[in-house]
N, C-alpha and C positions, 0 to 999 in steps of 0.2 A: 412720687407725684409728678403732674406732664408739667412744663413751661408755663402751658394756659393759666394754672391757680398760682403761679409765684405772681405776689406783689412787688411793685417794682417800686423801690421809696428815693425821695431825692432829696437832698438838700442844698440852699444854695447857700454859699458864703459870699462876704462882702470882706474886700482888704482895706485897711489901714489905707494906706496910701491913693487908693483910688477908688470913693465908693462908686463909680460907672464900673467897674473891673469884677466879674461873679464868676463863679464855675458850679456847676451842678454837677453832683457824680451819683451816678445811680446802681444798683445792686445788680443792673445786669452782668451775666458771666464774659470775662472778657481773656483772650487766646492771649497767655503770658509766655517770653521764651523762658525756656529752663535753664539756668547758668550754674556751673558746678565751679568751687575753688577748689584750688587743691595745691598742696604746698610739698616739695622738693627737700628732702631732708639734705643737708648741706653738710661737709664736713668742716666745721669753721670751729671754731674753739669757743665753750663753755664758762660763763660766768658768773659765781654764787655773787648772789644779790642779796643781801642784809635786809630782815625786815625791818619797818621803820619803827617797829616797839625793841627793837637791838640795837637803836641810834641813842648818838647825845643828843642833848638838846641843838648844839652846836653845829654838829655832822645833819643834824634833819636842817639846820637855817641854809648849810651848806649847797647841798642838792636839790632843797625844793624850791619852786619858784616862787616868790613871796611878793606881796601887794605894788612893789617897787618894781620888780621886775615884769610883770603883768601892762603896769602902766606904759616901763617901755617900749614896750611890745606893741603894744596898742598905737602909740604914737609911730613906732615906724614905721607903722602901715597904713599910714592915712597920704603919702604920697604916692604911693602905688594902688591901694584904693581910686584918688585921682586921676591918675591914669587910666585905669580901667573903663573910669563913669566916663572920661573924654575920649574911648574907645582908640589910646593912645599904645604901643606897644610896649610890653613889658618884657625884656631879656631876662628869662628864666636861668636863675643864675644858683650858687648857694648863699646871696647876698638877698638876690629880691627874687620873688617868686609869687604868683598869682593863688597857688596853690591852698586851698582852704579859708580864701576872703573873696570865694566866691559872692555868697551871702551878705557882706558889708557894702554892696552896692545897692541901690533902691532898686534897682528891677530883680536881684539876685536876691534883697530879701521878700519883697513880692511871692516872686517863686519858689523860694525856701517855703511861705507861709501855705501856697498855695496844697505844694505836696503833700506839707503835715497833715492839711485838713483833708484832705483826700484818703492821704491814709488810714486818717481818723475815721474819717466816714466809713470805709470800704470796711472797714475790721466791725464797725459798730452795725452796719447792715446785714454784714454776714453772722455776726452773732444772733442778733434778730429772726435774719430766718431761719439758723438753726434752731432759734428759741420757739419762732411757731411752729417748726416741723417735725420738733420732739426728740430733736437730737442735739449728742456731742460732738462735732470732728476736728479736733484740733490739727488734724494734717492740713485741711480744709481753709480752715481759717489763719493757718499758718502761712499758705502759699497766697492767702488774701494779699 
């Protein structure tokens, strides 16, 4: 079917933190670059990992990280958090590191929220118009 009979649907979202702040994302086709992974087989040495139904109870309190450990975790990233929001520099270290509290900042979760819904939308309009145009394409809506 030509361009001219696709319908084009939009919707707009409102965040949390600032309802002035929308984005509208719309079902038109949009030029994505194509990026491939691809992984280096290494020769480094091998190690059998126990599943955790082959643990004690003891051995699983041992390596897993438990409601105690979560909190501290939580707490020691609320100074470099701080920093971040006072756009203060953070020496990327093995001690402190920015890395993965992207999102605990108010703008960073803003945009966190922003992408999901985009994503949301884009996969749920592409299903749509495969659904009025009588088709499957899971490639399709995979590279959505």
């Amino acid at each position: 079917s030509s361009s001219s009979n696709m319908t084009i649907h939009s919707r707009n979202f409102y965040f949390q933190e600032d309802a002035s702040c929308s984005s509208t994302v719309t079902a038109e086709p949009q030029k994505r670059r194509k990026r491939k992974i691809s992984f280096r087989p290494q020769q480094d040495q091998v190690f059998t990992i126990p599943h955790i139904d082959d643990l004690s109870e003891a051995e699983v309190a041992d390596v897993w990280y438990g409601r105690t450990d979560y909190d501290t975790m939580k707490h020691s990233f609320i100074p470099i958090i701080r920093k971040m929001t006072k756009g203060e520099k953070v020496d990327e270290t093995n001690r402190e590191t920015t890395r993965g509290l992207e999102f605990r900042t108010r703008q960073g979760a803003i945009r966190r929220q922003h992408n999901k819904l985009e994503a949301i939308s884009a996969v749920l309009d592409e299903q749509e118009l495969q659904h009025n145009m009588g088709m499957r394409d899971d490639e399709k809506l995979r590279e959505v």
